[in-house]
N, C-alpha and C positions, 0 to 999 in steps of 0.2 A: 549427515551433511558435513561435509569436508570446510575448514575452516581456514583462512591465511591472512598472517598479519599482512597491514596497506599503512600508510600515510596519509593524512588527511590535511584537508588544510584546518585549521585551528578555529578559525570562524564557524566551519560548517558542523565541526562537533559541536561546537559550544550551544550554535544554531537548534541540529539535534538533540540536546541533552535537555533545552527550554521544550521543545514542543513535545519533546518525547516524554517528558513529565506529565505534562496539562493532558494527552493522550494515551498515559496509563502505559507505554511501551519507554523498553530500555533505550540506551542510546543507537547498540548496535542494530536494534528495530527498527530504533524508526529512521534510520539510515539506508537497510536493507526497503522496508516501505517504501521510500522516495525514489529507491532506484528500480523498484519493479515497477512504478507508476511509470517513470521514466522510461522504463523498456518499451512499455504497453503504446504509450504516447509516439512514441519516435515509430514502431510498427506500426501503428495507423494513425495518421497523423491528420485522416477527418476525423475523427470523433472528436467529440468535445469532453473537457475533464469531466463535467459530474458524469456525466455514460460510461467513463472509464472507473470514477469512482463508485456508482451503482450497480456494474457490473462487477468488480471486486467485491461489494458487501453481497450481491446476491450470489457468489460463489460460496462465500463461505455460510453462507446462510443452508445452501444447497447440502455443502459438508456435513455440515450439524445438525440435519434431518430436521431445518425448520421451515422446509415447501408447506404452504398451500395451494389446493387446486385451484385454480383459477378458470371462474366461468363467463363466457363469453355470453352477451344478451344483459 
């Protein structure tokens, strides 16, 4: 992954450096987080956040080979 220094404004790291604590990720994490959420939201702009945010956890749930089958009935 290719990396490039940015500017930020100073509220929003400091912003990120508090929740990226309480959420176990670095600052440039949970920076990078808010803006793939960001992405996702602005591409479809019906869904609602927890659908965007349920659908990120079960991706990576998906990754880490933690499916269950799921039975209908």
């Amino acid at each position: 992954m290719a990396t490039a220094s940015i500017r930020l404004d100073e509220e929003l790291v400091e912003k990120a450096t508090i929740i990226g604590k309480a959420l176990h990720r670095t600052t440039p994490k949970q920076i990078e987080h808010w803006a793939k959420i960001g992405e996702i939201m602005e591409d479809n702009p019906d869904l609602p956040y927890e659908f965007v945010r349920q659908a990120i956890i079960s991706k990576a749930e998906k990754e880490a080979g933690k499916l269950e089958p799921y039975n209908f009935g």
